[in-house]
N, CA and C atoms as a LAMMPS dump frame, in Angstrom:
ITEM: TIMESTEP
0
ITEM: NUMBER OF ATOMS
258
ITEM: BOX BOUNDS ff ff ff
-5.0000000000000000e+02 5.0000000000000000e+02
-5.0000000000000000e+02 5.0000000000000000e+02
-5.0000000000000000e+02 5.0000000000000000e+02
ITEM: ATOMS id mol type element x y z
1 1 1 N 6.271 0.115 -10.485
2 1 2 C 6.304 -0.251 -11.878
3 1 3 C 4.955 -0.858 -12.232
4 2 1 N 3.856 -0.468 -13.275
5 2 2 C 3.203 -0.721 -13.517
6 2 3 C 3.158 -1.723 -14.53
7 3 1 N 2.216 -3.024 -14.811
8 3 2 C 2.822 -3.827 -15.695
9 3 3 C 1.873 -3.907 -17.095
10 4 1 N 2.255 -4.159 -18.53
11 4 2 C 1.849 -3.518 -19.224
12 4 3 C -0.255 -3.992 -19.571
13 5 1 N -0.376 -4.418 -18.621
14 5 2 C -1.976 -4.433 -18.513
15 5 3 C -2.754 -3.309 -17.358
16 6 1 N -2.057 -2.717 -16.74
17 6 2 C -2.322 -1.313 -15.884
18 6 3 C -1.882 -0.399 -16.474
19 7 1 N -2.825 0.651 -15.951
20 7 2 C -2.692 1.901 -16.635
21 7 3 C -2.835 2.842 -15.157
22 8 1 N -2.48 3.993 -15.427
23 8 2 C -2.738 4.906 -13.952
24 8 3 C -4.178 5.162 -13.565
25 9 1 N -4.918 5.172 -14.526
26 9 2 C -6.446 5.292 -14.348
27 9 3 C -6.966 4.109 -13.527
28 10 1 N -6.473 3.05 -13.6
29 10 2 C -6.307 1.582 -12.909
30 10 3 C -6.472 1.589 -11.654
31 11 1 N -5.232 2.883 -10.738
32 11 2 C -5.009 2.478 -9.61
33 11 3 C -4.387 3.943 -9.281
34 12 1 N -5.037 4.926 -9.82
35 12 2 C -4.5 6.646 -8.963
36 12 3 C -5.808 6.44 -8.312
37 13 1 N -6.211 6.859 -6.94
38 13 2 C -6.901 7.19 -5.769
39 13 3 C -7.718 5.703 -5.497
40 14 1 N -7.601 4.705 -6.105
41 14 2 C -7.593 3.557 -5.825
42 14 3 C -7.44 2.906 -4.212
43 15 1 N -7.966 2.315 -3.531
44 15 2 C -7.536 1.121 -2.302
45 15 3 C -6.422 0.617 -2.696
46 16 1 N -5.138 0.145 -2.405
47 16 2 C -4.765 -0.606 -2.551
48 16 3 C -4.598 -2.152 -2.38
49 17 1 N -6.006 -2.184 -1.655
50 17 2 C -6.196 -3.578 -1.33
51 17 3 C -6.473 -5.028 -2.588
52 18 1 N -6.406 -4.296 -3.908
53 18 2 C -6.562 -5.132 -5.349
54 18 3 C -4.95 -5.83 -5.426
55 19 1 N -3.71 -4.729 -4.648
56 19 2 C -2.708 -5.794 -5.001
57 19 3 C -2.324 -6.904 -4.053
58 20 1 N -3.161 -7.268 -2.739
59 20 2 C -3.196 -8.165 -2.06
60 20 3 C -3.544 -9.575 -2.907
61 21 1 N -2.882 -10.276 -1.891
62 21 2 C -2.896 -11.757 -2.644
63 21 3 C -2.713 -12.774 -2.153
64 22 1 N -2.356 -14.356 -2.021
65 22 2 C -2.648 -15.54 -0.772
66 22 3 C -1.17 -15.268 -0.393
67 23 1 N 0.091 -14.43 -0.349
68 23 2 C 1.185 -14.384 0.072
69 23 3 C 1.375 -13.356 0.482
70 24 1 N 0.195 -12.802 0.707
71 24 2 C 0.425 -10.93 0.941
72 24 3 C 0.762 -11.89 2.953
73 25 1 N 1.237 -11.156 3.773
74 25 2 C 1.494 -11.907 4.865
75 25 3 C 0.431 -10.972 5.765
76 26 1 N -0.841 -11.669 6.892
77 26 2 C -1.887 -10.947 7.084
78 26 3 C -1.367 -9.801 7.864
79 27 1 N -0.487 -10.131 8.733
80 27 2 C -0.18 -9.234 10.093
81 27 3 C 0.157 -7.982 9.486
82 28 1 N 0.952 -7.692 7.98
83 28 2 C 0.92 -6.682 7.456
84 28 3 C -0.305 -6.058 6.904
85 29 1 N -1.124 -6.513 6.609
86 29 2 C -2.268 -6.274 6.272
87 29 3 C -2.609 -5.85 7.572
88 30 1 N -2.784 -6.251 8.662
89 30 2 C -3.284 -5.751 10.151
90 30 3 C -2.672 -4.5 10.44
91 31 1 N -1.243 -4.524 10.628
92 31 2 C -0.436 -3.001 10.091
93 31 3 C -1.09 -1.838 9.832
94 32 1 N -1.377 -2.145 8.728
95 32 2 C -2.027 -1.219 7.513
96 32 3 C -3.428 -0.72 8.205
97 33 1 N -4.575 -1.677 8.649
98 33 2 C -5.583 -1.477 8.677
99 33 3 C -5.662 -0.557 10.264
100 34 1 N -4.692 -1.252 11.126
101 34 2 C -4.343 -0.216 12.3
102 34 3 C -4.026 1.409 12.275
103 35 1 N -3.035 1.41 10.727
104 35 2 C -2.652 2.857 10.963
105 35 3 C -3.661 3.327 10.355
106 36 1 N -4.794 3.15 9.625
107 36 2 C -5.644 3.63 9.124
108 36 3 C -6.841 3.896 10.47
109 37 1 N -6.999 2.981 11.074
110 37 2 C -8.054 3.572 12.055
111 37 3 C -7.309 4.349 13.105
112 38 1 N -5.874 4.437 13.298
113 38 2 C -5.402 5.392 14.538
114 38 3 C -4.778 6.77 13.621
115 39 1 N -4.325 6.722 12.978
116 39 2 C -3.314 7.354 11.98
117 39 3 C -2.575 7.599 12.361
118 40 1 N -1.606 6.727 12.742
119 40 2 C -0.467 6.376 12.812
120 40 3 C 0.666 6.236 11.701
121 41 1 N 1.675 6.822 11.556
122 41 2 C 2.455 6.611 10.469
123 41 3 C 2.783 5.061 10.053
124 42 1 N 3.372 4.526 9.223
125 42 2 C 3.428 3.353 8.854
126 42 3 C 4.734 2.967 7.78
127 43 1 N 5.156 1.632 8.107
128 43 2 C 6.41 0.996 7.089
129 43 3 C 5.999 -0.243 7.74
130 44 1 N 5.932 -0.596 6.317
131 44 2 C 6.152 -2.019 6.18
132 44 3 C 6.494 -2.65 4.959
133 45 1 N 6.536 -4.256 5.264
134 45 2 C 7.513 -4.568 3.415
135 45 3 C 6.544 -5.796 2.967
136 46 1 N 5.992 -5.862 2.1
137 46 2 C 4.646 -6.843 2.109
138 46 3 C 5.117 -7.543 0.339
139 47 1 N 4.242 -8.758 0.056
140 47 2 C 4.141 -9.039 -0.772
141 47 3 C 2.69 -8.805 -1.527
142 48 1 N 3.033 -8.005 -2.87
143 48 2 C 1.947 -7.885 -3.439
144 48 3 C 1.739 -8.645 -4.988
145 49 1 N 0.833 -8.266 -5.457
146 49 2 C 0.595 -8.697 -7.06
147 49 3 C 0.241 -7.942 -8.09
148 50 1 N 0.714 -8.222 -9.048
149 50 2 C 0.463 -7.71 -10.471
150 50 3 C -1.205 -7.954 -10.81
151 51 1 N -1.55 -7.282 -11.781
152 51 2 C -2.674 -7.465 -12.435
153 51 3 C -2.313 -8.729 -13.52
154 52 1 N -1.191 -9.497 -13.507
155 52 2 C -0.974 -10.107 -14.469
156 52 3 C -0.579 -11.462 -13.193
157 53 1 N -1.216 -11.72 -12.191
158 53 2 C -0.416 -12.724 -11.222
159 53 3 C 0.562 -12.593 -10.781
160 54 1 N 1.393 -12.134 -11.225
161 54 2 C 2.911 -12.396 -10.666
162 54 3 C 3.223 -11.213 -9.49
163 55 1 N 4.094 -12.02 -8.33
164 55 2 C 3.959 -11.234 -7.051
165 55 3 C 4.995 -10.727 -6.975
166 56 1 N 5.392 -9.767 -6.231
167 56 2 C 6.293 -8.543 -5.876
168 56 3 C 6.634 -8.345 -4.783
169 57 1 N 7.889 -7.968 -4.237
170 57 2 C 7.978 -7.29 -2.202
171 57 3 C 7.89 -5.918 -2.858
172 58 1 N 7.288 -5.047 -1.978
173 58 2 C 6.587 -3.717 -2.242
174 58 3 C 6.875 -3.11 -0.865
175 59 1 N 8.192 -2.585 -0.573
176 59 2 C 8.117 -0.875 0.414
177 59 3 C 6.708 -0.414 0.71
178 60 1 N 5.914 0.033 1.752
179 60 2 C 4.804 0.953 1.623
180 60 3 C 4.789 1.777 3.129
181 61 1 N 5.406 3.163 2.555
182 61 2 C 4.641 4.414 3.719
183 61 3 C 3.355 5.196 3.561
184 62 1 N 3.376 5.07 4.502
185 62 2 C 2.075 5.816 4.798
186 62 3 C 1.568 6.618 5.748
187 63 1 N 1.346 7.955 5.36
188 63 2 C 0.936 9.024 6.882
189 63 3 C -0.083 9.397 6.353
190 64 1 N -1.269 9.987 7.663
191 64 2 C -2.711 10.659 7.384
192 64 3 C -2.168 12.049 7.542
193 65 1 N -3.112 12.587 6.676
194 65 2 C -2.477 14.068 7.096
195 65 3 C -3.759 14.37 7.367
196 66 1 N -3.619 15.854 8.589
197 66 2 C -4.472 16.251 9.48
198 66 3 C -4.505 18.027 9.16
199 67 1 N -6.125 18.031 9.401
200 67 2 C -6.878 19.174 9.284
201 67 3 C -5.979 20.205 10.576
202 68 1 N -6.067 21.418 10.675
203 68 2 C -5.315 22.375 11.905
204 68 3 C -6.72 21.844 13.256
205 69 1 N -7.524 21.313 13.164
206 69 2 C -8.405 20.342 14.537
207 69 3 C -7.579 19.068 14.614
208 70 1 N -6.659 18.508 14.22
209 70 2 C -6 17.529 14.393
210 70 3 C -6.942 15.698 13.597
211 71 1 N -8.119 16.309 13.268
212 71 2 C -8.363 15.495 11.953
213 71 3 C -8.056 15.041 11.028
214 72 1 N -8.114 13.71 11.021
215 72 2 C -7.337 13.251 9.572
216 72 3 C -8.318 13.506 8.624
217 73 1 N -7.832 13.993 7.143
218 73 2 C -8.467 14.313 6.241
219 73 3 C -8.069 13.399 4.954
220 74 1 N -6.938 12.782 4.733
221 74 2 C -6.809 11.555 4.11
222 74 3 C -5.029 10.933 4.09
223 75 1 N -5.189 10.222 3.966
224 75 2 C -3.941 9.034 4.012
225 75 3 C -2.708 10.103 2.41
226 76 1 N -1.761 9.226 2.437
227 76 2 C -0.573 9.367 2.119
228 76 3 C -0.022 8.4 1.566
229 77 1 N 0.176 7.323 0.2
230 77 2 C 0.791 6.28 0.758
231 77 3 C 2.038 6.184 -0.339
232 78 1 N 2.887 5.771 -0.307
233 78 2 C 4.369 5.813 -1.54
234 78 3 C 4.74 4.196 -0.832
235 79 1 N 4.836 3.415 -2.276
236 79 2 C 5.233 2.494 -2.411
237 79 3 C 6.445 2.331 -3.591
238 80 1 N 7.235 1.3 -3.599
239 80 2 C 8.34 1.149 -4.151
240 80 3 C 8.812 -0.391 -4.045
241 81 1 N 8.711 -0.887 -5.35
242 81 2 C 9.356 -2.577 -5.41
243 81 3 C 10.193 -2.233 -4.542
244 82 1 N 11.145 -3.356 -4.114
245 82 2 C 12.322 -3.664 -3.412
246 82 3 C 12.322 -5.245 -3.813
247 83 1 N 12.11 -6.128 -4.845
248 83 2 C 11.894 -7.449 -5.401
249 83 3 C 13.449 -7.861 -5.386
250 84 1 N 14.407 -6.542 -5.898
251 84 2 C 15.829 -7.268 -6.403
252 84 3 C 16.526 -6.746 -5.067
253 85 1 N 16.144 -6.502 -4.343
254 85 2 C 16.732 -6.136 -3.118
255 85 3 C 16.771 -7.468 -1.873
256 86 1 N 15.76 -7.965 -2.088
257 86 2 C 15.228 -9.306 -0.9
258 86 3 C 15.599 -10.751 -1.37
């Protein structure tokens, strides 16, 4: 859910490292930065933030997908609140 100060231009092919924040919890952040240098698939449940402050628990998968040389050629990632769930 985007909040009404984002727009998709904001954050399509974007890092997602802008919705990190002092509650994002690091070891998930370590997670993340692991499956990115092994490409390794990935789940985890993190706290993120709005462009407006206010923080969120945020679902995030993530797979690299690979060239037929077994190269990764770029990441994958689908996220999904889960706020009213936790």
């Amino acid at each position: 859910r985007l909040s009404l100060n984002s727009s998709l231009n904001m954050v399509l092919g974007r890092n997602c490292r802008f919705l990190q924040g002092p509650l994002t919890n690091p070891l998930a952040i370590e997670l993340i930065r692991d499956s990115v240098q092994t490409g390794a698939d990935l789940y985890t449940c993190l706290v993120n933030y709005r462009s407006d402050g206010t923080c969120f628990w945020n679902n995030l998968f993530m797979t690299a997908l690979k060239d037929t040389g077994g190269r990764i050629c770029l990441f994958v990632g689908v996220q999904c609140e889960v706020s009213e769930e936790i």
